[in-house]
FITOR-23815 format. One record per residue: residue number from 1; x, y, z of N, C-alpha, C in turn; residue in one letter. Coordinates in nm, 2 decimals, m for minus. Example, Ala and Ser with C-alpha at 12.3 -4.5 7.8 and 13.67 -1.06 7.14 Angstrom:
BEGIN
+-----+--------+--------+--------+--------+--------+--------+--------+--------+--------+---+
:   k :    n.u :    n.v :    n.w :   ca.u :   ca.v :   ca.w :    c.u :    c.v :    c.w : r :
+-----+--------+--------+--------+--------+--------+--------+--------+--------+--------+---+
:   1 :   1.32 :  m0.57 :   0.78 :   1.23 :  m0.45 :   0.78 :   1.32 :  m0.33 :   0.78 : A :
:   2 :   1.28 :  m0.22 :   0.71 :   1.37 :  m0.11 :   0.71 :   1.29 :   0.00 :   0.79 : S :
+-----+--------+--------+--------+--------+--------+--------+--------+--------+--------+---+
//
This chain:
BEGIN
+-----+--------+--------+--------+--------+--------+--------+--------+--------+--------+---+
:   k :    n.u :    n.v :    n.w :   ca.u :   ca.v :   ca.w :    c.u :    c.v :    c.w : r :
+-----+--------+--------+--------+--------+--------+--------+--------+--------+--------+---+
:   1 :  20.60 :  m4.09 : m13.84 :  20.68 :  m4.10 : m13.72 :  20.65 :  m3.99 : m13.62 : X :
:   2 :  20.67 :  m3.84 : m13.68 :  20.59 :  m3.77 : m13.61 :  20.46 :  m3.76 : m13.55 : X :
:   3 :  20.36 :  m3.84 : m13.59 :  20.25 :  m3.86 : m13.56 :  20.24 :  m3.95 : m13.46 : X :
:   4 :  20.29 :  m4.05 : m13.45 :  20.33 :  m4.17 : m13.35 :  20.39 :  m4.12 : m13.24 : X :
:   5 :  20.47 :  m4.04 : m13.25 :  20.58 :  m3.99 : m13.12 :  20.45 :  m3.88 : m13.05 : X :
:   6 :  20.41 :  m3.75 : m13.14 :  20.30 :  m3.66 : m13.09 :  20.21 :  m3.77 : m12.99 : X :
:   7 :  20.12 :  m3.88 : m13.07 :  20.03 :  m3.94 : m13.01 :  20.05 :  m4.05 : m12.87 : X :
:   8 :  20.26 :  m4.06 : m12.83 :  20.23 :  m4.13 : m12.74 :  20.27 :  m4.03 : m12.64 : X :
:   9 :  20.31 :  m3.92 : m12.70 :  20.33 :  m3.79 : m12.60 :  20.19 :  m3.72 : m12.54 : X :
:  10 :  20.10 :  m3.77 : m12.60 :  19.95 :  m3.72 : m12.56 :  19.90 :  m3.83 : m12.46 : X :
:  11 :  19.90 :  m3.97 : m12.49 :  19.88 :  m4.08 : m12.41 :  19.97 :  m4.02 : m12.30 : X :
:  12 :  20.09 :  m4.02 : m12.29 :  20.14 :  m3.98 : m12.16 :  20.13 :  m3.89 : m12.09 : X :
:  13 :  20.10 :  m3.78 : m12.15 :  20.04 :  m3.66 : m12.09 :  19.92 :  m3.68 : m12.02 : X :
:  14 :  19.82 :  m3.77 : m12.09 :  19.73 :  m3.81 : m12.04 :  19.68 :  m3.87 : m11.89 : X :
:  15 :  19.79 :  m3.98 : m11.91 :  19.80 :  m4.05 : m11.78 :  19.86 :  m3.96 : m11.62 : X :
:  16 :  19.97 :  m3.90 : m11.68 :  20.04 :  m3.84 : m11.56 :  19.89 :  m3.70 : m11.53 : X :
:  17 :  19.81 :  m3.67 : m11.62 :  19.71 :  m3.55 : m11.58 :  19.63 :  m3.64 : m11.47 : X :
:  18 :  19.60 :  m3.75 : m11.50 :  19.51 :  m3.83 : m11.44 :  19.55 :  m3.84 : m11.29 : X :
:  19 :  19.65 :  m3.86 : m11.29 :  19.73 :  m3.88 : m11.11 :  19.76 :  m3.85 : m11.04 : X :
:  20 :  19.66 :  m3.69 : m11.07 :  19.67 :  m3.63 : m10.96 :  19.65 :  m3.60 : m10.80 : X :
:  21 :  19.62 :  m3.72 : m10.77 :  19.56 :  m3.76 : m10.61 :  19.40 :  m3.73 : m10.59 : X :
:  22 :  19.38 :  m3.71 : m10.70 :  19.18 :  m3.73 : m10.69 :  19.13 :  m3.82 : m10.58 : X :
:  23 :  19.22 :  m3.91 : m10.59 :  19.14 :  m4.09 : m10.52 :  19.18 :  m4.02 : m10.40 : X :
:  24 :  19.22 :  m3.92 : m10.34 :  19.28 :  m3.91 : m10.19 :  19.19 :  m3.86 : m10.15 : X :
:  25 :  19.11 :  m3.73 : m10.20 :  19.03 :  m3.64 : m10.17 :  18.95 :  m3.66 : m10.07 : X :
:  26 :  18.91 :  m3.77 : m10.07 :  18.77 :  m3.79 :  m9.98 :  18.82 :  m3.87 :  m9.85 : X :
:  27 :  18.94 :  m3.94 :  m9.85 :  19.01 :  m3.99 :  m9.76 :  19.07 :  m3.89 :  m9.65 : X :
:  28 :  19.04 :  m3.97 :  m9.51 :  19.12 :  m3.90 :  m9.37 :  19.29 :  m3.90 :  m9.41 : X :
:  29 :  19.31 :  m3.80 :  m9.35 :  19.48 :  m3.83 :  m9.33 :  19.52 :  m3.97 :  m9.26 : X :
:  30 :  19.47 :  m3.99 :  m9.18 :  19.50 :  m4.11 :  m9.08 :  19.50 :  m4.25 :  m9.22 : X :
:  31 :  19.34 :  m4.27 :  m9.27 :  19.34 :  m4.37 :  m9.42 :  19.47 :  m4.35 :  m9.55 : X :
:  32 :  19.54 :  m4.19 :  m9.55 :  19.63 :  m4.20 :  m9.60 :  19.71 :  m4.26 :  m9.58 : X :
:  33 :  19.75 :  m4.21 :  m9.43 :  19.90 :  m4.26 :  m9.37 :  19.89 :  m4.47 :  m9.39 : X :
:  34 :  19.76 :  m4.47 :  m9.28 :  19.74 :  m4.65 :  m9.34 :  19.79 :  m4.68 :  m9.46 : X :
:  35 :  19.75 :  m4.64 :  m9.57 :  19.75 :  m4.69 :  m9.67 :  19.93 :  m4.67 :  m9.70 : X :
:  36 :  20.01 :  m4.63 :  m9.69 :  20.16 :  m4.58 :  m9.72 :  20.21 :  m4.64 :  m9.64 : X :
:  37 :  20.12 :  m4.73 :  m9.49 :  20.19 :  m4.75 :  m9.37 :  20.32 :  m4.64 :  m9.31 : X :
:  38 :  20.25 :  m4.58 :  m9.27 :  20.34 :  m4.41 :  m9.21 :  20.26 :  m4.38 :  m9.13 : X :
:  39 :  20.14 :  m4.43 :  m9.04 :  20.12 :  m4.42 :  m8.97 :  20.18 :  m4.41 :  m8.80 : X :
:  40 :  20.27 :  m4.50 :  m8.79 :  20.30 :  m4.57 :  m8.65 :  20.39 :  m4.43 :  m8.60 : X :
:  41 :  20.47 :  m4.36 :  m8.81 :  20.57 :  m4.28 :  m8.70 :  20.46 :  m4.16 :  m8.69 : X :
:  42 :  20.36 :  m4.14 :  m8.73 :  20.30 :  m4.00 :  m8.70 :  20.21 :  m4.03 :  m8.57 : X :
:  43 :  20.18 :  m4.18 :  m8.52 :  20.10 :  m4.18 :  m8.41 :  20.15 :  m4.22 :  m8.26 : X :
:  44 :  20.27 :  m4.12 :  m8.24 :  20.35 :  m4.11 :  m8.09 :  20.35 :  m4.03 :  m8.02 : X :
:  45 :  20.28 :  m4.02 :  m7.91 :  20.27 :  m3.89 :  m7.82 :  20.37 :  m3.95 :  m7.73 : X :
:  46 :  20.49 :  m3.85 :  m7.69 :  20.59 :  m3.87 :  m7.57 :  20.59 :  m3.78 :  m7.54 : X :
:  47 :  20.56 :  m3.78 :  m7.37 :  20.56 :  m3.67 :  m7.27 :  20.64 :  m3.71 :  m7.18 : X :
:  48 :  20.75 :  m3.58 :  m7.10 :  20.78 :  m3.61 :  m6.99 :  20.73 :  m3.54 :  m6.86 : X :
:  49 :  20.74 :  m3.61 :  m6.79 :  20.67 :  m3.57 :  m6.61 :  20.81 :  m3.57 :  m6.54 : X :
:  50 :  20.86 :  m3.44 :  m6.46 :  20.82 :  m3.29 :  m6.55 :  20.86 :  m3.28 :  m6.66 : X :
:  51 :  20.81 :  m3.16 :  m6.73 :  20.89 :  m3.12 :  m6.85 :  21.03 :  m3.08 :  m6.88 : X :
:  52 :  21.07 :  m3.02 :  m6.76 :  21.18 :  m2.97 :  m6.75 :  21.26 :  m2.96 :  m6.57 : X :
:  53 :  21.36 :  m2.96 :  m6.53 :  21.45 :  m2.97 :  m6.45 :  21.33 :  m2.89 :  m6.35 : X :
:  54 :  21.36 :  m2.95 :  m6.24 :  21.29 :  m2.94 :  m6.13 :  21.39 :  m2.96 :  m5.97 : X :
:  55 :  21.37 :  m2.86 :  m5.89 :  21.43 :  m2.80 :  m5.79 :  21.40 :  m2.76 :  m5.65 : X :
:  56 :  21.43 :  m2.82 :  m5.60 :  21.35 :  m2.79 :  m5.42 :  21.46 :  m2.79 :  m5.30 : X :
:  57 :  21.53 :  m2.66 :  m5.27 :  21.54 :  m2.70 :  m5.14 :  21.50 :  m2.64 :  m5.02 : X :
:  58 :  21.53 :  m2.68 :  m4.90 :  21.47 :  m2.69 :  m4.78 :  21.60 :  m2.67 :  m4.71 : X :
:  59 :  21.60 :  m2.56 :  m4.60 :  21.75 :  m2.54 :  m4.49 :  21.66 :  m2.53 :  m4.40 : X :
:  60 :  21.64 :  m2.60 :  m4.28 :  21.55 :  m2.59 :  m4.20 :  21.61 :  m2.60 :  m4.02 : X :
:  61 :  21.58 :  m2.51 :  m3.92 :  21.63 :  m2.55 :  m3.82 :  21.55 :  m2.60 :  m3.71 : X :
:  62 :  21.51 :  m2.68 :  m3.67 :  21.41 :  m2.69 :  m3.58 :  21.40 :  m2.69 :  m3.44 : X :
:  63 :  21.32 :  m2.66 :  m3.37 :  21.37 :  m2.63 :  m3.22 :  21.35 :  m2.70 :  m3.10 : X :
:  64 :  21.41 :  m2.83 :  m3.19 :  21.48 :  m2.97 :  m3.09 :  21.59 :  m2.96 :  m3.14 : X :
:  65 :  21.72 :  m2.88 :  m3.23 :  21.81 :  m2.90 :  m3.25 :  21.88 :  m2.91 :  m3.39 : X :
:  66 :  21.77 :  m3.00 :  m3.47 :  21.82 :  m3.03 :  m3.57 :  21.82 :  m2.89 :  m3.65 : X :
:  67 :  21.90 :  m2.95 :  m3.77 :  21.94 :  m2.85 :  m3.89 :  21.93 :  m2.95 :  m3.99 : X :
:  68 :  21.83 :  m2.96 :  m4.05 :  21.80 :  m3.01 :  m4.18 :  21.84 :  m2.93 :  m4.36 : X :
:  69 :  21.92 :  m2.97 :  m4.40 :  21.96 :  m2.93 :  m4.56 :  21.91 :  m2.98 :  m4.67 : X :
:  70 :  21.84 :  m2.99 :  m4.77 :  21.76 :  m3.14 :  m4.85 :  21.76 :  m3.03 :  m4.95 : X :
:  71 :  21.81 :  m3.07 :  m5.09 :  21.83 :  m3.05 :  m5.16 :  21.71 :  m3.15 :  m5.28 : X :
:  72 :  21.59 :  m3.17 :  m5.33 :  21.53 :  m3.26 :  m5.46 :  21.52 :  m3.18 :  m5.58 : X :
:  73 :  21.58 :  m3.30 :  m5.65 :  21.59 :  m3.25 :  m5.78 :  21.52 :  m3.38 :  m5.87 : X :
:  74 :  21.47 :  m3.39 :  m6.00 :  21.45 :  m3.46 :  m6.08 :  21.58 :  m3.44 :  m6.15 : X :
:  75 :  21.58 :  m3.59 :  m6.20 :  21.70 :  m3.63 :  m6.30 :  21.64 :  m3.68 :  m6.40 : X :
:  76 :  21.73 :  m3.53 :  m6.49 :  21.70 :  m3.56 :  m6.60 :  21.73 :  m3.68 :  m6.70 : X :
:  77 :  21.85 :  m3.78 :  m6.64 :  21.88 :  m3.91 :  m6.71 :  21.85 :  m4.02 :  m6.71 : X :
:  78 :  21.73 :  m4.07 :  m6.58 :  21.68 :  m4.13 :  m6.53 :  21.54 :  m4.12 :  m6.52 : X :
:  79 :  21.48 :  m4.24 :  m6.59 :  21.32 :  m4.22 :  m6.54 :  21.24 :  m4.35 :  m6.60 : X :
:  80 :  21.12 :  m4.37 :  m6.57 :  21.04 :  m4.50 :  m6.55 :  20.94 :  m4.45 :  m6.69 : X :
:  81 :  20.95 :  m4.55 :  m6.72 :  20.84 :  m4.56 :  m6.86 :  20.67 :  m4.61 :  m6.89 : X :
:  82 :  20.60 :  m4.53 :  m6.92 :  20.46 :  m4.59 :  m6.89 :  20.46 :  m4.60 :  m7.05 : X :
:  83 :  20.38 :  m4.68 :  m7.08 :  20.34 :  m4.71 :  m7.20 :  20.19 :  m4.70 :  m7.24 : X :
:  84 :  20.16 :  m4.69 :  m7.34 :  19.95 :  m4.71 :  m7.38 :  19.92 :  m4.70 :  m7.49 : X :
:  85 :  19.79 :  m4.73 :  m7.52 :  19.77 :  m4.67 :  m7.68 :  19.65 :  m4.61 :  m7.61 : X :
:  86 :  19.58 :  m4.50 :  m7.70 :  19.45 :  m4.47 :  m7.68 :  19.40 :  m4.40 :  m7.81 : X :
:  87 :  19.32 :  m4.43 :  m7.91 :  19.29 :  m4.35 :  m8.03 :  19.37 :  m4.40 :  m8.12 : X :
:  88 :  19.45 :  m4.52 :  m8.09 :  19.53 :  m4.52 :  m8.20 :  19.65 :  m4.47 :  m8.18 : X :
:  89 :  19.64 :  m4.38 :  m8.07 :  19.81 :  m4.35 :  m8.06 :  19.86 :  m4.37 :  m7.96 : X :
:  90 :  19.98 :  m4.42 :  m7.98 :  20.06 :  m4.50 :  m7.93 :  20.15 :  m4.40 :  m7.80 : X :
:  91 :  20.11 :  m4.41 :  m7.68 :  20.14 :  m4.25 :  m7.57 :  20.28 :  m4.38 :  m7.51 : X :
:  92 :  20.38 :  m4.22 :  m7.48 :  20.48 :  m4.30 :  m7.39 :  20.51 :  m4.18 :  m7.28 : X :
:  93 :  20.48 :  m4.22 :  m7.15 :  20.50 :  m4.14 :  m7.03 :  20.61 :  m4.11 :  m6.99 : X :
:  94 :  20.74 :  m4.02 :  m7.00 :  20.86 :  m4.06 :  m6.90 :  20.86 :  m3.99 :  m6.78 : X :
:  95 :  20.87 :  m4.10 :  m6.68 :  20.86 :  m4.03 :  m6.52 :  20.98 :  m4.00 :  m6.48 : X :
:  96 :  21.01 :  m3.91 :  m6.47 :  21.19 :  m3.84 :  m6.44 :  21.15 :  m3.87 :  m6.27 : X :
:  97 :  21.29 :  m3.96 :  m6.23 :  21.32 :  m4.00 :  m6.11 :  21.33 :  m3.87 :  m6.02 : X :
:  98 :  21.37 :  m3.89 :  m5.91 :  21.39 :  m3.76 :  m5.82 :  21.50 :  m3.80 :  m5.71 : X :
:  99 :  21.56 :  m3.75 :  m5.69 :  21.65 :  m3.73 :  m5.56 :  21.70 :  m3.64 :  m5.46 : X :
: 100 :  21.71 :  m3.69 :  m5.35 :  21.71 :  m3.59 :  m5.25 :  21.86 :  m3.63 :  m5.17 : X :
: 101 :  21.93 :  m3.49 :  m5.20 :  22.07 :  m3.48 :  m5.10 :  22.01 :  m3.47 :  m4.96 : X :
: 102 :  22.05 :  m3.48 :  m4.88 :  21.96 :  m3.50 :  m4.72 :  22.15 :  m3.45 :  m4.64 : X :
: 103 :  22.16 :  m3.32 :  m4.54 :  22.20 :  m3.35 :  m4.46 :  22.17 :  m3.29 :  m4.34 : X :
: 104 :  22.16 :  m3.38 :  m4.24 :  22.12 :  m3.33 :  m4.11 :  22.24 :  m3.31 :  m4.00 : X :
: 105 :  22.21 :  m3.23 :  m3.97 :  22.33 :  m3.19 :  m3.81 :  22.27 :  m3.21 :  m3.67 : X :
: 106 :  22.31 :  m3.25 :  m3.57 :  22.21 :  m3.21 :  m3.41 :  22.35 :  m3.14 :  m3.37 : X :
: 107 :  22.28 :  m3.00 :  m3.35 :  22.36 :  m2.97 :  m3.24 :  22.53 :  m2.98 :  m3.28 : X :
: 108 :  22.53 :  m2.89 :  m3.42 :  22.65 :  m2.87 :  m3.45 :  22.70 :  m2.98 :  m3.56 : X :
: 109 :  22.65 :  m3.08 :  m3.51 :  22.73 :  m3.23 :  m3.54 :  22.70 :  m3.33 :  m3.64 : X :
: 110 :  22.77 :  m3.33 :  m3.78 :  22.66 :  m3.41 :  m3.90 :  22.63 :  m3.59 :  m3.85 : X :
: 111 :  22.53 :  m3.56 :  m3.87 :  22.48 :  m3.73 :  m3.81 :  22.40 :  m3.81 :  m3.90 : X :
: 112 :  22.40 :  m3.73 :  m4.07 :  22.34 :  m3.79 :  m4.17 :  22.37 :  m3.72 :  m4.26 : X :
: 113 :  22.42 :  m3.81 :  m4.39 :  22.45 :  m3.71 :  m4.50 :  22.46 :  m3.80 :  m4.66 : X :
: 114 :  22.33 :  m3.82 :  m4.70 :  22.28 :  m3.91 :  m4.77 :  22.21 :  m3.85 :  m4.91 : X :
: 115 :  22.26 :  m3.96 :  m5.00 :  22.17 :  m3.93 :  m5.12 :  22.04 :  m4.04 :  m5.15 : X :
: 116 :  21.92 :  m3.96 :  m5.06 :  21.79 :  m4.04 :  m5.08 :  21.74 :  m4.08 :  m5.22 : X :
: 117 :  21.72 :  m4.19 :  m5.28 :  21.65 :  m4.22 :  m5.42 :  21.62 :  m4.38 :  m5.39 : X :
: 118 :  21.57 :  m4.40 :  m5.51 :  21.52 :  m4.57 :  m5.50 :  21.64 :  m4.65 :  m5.42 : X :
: 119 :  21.77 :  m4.66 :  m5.52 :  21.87 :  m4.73 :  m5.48 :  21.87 :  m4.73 :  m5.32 : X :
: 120 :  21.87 :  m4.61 :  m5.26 :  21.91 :  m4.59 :  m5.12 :  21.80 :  m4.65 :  m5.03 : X :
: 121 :  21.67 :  m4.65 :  m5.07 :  21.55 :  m4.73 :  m5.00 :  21.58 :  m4.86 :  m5.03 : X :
: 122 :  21.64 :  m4.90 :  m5.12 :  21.61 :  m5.06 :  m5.17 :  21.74 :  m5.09 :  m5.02 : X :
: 123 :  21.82 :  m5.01 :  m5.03 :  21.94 :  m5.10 :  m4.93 :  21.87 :  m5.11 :  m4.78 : X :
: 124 :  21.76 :  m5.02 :  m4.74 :  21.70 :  m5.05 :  m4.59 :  21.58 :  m5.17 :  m4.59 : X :
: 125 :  21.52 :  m5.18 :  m4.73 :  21.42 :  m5.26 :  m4.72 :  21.39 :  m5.31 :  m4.84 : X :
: 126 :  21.46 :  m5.44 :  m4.86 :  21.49 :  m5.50 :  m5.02 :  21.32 :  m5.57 :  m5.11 : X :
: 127 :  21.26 :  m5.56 :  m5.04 :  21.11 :  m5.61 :  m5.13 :  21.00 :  m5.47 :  m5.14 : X :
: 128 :  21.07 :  m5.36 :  m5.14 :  20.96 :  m5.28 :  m5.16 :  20.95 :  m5.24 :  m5.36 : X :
: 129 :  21.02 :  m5.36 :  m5.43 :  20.95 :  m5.34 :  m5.59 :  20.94 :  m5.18 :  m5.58 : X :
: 130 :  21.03 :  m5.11 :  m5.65 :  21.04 :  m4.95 :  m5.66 :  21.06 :  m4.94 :  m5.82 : X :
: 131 :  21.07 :  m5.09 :  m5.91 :  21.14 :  m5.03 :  m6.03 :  21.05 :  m4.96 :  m6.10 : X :
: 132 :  20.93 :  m5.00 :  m6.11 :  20.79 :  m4.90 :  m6.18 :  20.77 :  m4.80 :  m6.10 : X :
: 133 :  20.79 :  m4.72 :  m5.99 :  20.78 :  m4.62 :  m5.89 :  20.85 :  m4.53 :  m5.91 : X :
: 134 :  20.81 :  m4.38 :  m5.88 :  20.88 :  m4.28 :  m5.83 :  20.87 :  m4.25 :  m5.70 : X :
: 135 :  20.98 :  m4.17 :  m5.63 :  20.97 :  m4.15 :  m5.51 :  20.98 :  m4.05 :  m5.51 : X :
: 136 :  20.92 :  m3.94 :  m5.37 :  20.93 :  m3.79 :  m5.35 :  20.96 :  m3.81 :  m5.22 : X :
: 137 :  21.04 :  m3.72 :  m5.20 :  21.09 :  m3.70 :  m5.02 :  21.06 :  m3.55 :  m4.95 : X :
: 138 :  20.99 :  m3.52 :  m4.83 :  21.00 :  m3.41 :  m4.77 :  21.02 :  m3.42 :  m4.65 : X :
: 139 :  21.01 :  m3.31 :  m4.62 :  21.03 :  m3.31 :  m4.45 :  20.90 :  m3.32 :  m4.39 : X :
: 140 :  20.87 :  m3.37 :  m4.26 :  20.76 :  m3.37 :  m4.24 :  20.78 :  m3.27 :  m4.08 : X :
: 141 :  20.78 :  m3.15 :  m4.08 :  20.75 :  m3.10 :  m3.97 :  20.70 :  m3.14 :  m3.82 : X :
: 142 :  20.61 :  m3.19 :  m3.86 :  20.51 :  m3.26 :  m3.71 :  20.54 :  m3.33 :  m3.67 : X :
: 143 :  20.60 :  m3.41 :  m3.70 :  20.62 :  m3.54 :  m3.66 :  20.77 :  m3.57 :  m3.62 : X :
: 144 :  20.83 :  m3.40 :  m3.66 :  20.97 :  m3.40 :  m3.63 :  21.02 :  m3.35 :  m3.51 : X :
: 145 :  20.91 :  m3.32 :  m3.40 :  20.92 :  m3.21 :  m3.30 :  20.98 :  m3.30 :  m3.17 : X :
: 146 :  20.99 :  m3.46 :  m3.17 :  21.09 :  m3.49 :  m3.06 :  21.21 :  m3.46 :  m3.07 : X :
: 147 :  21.25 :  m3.48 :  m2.99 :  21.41 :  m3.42 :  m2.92 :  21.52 :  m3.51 :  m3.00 : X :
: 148 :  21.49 :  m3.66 :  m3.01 :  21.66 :  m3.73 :  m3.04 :  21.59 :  m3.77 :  m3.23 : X :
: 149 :  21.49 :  m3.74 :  m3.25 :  21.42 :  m3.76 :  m3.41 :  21.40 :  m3.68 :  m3.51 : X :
: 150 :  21.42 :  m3.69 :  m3.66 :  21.37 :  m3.61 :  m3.78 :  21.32 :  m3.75 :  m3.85 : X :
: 151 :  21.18 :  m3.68 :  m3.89 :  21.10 :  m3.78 :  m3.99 :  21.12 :  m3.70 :  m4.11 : X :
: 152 :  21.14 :  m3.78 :  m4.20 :  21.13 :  m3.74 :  m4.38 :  21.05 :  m3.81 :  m4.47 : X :
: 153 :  20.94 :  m3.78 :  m4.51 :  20.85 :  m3.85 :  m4.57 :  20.86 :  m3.90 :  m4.68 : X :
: 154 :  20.86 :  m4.06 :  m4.73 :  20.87 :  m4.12 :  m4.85 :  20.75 :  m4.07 :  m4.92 : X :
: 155 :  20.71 :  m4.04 :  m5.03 :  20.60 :  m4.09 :  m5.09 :  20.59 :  m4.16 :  m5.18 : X :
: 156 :  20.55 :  m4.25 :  m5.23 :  20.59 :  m4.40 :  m5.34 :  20.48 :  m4.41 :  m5.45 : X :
: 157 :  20.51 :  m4.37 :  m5.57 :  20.39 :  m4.39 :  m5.62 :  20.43 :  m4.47 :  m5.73 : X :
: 158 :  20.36 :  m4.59 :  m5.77 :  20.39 :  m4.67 :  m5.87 :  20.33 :  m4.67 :  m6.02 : X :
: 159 :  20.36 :  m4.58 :  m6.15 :  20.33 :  m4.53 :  m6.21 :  20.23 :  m4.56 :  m6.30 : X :
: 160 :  20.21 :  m4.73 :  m6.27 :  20.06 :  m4.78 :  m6.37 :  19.95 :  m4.80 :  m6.26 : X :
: 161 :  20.00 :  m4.72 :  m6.10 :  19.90 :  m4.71 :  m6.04 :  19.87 :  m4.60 :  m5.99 : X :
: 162 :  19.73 :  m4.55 :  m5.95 :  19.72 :  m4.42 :  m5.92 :  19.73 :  m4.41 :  m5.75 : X :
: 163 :  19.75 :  m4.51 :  m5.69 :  19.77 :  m4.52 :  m5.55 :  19.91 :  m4.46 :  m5.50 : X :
: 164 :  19.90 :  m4.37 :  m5.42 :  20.07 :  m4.31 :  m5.35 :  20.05 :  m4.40 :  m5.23 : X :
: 165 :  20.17 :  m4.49 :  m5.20 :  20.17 :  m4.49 :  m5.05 :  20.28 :  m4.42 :  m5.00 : X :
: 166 :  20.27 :  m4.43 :  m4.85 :  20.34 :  m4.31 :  m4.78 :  20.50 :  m4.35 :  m4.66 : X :
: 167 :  20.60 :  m4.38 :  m4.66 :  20.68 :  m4.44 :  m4.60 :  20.74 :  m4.32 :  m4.50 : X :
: 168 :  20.78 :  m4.33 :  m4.39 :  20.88 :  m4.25 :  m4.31 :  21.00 :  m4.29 :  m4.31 : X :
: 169 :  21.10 :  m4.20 :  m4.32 :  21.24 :  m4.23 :  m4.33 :  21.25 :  m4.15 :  m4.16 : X :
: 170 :  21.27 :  m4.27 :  m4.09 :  21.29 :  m4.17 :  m3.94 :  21.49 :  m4.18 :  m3.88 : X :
: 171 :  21.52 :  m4.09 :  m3.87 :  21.69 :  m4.05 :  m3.86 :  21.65 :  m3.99 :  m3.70 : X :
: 172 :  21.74 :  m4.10 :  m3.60 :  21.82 :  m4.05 :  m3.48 :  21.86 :  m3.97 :  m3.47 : X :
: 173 :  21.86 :  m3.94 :  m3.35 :  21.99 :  m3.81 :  m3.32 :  22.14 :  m3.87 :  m3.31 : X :
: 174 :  22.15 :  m4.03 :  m3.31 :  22.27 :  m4.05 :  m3.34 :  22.32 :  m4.06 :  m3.42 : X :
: 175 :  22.23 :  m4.05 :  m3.56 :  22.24 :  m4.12 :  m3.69 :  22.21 :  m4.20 :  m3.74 : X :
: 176 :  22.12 :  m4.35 :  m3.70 :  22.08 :  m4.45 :  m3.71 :  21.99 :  m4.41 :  m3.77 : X :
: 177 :  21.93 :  m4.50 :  m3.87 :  21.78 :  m4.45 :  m3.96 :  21.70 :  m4.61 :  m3.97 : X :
: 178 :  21.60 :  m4.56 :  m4.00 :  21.52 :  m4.71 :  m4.05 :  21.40 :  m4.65 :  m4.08 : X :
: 179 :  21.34 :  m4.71 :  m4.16 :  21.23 :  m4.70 :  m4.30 :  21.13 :  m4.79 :  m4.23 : X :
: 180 :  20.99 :  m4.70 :  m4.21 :  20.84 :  m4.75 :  m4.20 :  20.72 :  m4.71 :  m4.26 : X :
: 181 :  20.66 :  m4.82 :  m4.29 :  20.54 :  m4.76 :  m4.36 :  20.41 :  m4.74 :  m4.26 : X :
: 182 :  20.38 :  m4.59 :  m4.32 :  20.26 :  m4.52 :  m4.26 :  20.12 :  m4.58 :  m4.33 : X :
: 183 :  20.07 :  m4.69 :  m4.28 :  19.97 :  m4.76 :  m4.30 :  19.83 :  m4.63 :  m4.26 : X :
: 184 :  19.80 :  m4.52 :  m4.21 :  19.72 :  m4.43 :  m4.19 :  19.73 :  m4.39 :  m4.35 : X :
: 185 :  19.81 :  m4.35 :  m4.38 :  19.80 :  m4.26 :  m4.46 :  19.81 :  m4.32 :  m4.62 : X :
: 186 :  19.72 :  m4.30 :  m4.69 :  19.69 :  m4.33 :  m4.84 :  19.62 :  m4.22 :  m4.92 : X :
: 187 :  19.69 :  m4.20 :  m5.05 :  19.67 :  m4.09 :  m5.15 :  19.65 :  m4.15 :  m5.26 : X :
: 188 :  19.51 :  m4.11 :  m5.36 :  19.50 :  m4.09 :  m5.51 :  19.53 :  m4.01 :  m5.61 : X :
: 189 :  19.63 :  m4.01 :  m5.68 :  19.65 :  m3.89 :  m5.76 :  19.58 :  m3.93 :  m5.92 : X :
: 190 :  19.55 :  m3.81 :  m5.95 :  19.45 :  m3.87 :  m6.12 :  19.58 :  m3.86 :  m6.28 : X :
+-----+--------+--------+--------+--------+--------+--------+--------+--------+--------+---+
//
């Protein structure tokens, strides 16, 4: 009996010596993971655009009157999703939205005082498809130098495309605003 019990304690000894992951050796990590299917969670690259909280403002007075305030920020709770695979791994883009507090005065007097973001373009011009898009807002100086006008620059860039187009947000001196696209102007970003 002793002999029997010793001898299947050696067979088992045997086996477990044997299992030591030899057969892995020559294998990629990647042919590991396949093999265990553990792959998918190790092959996820998620980046955000920006990385972190992002900040701009602008107190501007111009000498036709205005007094421009604009406040952009990215939000952090909001953002558009790119998707891809390349290599096998599976990449996900998050585009953090942006928004711009906007208020302008003439001449003492607030005549616009707005929170610029997609929502707020969709209510001037309902077919401009912004859900895949980010928008950036600035001031555009040059174009701000008439007397009863401030131009504020859309830029629209739709995120599975590398084309920006370019919109004017043009605000009266009485407050009235309305949204045009600047057909001159077209941008590639890589």
């Amino acid at each position: 009996m002793k002999t029997l019990f010793s001898s299947l304690f050696l067979i088992l000894f045997i086996l477990l010596a044997s299992c030591d992951g030899r057969d892995r050796v020559f294998k990629s990590n990647t042919e590991v993971l396949l093999e265990n299917k553990l792959l998918d969670s190790f092959s996820e690259n998620i980046t955000y655009i920006p990385e972190s909280y992002t900040e701009v403002v602008t107190d501007t007075i111009l000498s036709n009157g205005f007094h421009i305030k604009m406040k952009t920020y990215s939000n952090m709770e909001q953002s558009v999703l790119n998707t891809f695979n390349r290599d096998t791994i599976n990449h996900k883009e998050y585009y953090r939205e942006f928004v711009s507090e906007v208020i302008i005065t003439k001449d003492s007097k607030e005549i616009f005082n707005k929170k610029v973001d997609k929502q707020f373009l969709d209510t001037i011009i309902e077919d401009l498809q912004l859900n895949n898009a980010i928008v950036k807002l600035s001031l555009d100086e040059s174009s701000s130098i008439e007397d009863n006008k401030v131009v504020l620059s859309a830029m629209i860039q739709k995120i599975d495309s590398k084309n920006i187009h370019f919109w004017d947000l043009v605000i009266h001196s009485e407050g009235t605003y309305k949204l045009q696209e600047v057909k001159e102007l077209y941008a590639y970003s890589n």
